[in-house]
C-alpha positions, 0 to 999 in steps of 0.5 A: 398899387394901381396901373392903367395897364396891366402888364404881362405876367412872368412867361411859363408861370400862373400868377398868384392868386391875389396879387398884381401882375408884374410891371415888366418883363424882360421876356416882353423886350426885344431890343434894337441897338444901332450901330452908333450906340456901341460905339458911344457907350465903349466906356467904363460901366456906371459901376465905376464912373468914380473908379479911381487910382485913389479908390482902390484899396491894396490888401497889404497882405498882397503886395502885387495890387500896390504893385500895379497901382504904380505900374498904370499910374505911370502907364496913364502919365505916359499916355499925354494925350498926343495923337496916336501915330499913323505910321507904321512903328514898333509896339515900343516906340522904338521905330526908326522914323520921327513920330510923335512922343510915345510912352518908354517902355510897353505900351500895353498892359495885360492885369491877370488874376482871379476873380474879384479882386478889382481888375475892372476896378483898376482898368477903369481907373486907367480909363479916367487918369489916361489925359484924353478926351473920352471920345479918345479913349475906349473901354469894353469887354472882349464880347463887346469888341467883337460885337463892334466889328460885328456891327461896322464891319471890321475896315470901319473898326479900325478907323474907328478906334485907330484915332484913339489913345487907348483902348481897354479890353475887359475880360479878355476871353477867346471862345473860338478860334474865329474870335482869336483871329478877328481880334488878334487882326484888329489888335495888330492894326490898332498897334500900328496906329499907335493906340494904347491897350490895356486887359485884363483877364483871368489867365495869362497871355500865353495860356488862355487857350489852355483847356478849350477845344483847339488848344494849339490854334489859341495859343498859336494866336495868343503868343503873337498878342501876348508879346503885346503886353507887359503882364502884371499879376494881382493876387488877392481873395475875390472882394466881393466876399471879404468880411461879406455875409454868404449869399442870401438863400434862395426865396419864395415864388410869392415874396420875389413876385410880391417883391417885383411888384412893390419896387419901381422898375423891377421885371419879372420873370421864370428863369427856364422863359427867361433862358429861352429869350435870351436865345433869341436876343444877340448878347450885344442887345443884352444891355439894352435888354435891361435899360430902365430895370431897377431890379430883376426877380427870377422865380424857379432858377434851376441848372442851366440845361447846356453850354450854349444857354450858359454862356449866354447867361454870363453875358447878361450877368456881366451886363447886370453887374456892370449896371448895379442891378439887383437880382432877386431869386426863388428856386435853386441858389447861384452857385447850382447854375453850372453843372460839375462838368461845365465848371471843371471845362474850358469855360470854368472861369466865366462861370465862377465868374458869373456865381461871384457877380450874381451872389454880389447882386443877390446880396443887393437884393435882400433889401428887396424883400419884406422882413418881419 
């Protein structure tokens, strides 16, 4: 493989004797998204551009996911695409005044359920069946959404999204208190423009707060939302390892480094730099992070050393997950990431989450490698 210019190797690591330098390196980015970006790319990940009602397919043994499937169906048929209302009304569509033609019945839906059980899947799936123009309808996650308010301020948030018929909110997540307040705030405007809203998440409305620090100021915030929402419960086994193989083991610094240099687009990195750089990129920057990436190898994974690096490590899984993006590994395998206590704490359910996405993207990557 030739290169008129050598790219850096992975940070904290020796290159191998012999070998090529890696053509990327995600410690080697430090991207700037303007504010217009975030807006335009509140859409469903390329993972689910062909997610549809159609596509998911119910485990018979659990009938709550077929359940759900009629319950959007009908949600999206009763989102027909007329502009969302601009006074003040109930939830319901049951205000007193003349309004336009609003849905029967709740206008929010809360999916709850573990992980892997197609969730997004079927968020997405509503984001497409709902009759409007995509510039009408929004769909992002909980991080994403504050980070919008981040970027706009919070007045420009609400025109912003006020004219749309529906906005989805992945993984819906209340890391503190000030999050809960800002996007208990937005909500309450966004309901009164007559905007649609949809979520998923791992718990229920009314308990999300539970096992976090300032329990009683979450679920203070949260019962106002919750009452938002008709919930709708999906059981099931995370997908992800139905009649699947067990993750690949951990391999080789040499075959992920001869790995990283064979495929096209793929970075290379040592996880502990990694780690490092990614405190210093603002998790909404992490999706640009990763822009043109085919795939990421990871030499000496290792437990993450604190909470804060944790949960930063989540953020760039999800966006990784979202992307498709394999990511091959050496060192320690995924399910080692996060210490006994941090997954007995008030963030076990993102960590599960991100071992399951991870594992998912490891698997993607065993074609990656050479084999005899």
């Amino acid at each position: 493989m030739s290169s008129s210019s050598p790219a850096p190797t992975p940070a904290g690591r020796p290159p191998i004797a012999g070998t090529a330098p890696a053509p990327l390196s995600l410690c080697a980015r430090e991207p700037r998204v303007p504010a217009d970006r975030l807006v335009a790319e509140m859409v469903p990940p390329p993972r689910f551009d062909s997610a549809r009602f159609s596509t998911y397919i119910p485990d018979p043994d659990q009938p709550s996911q077929s359940e759900a499937v009629r319950v959007l169906e009908d949600f999206a048929t009763g989102l027909d695409g007329t502009p969302a209302a601009t006074g003040r009304r109930g939830f319901f569509g049951l205000g007193r005044s003349k309004a336009p033609k609003t849905p029967a019945g709740p206008r929010g839906v809360y999916l709850d359920g573990g992980y892997g059980v197609g969730k997004t899947h079927l968020l997405a799936s509503l984001w497409h069946a709902t009759p409007a123009e995509p510039s009408r309808k929004a769909f992002g996650t909980f991080v994403e959404l504050t980070n919008l308010v981040g970027a706009l301020g919070f007045q420009q948030t609400v025109r912003t999204l006020s004219g749309h018929r529906l906005l989805c909110i992945d993984e819906f997540e209340l890391d503190d208190p000030g999050d809960t307040v800002l996007v208990s705030s937005l909500l309450a405007r966004l309901v009164e423009a007559g905007v649609a809203l949809a979520a998923t998440s791992n718990t229920l409305p009314g308990k999300l707060g539970e096992g976090r620090f300032a329990a009683a100021d979450f679920l203070r915030e949260i019962q106002g939302l919750s009452a938002h929402f008709r919930a709708l419960r999906i059981d099931g086994e995370d997908y992800r390892h139905r009649g699947l193989p067990e993750a690949p083991a951990p391999y080789s610094d040499e075959q992920v480094t001869r790995a990283a240099q064979a495929a096209e687009g793929a970075s290379l990195d040592d996880f502990p730099a990694l780690l490092d750089h990614l405190a210093r990129v603002h998790p909404s920057r992490y999706g640009a992070l990763t822009d043109g990436v085919a795939a990421v190898c990871l030499t000496g994974v290792r437990p993450v050393p604190d909470q804060s690096t944790a949960l930063r490590l989540v953020v760039l899984a999800d966006r990784l997950y979202d992307r498709e993006v394999p990511v091959l590994a050496s060192g320690l395998p995924f399910d080692r990431l996060f210490s006994e206590e941090m997954l007995k704490g008030g963030y076990r359910k993102k960590y599960f989450r991100a071992i399951s996405r991870l594992t998912a993207l490891a698997r993607d990557a065993a074609r990656l490698v050479d084999t005899p």
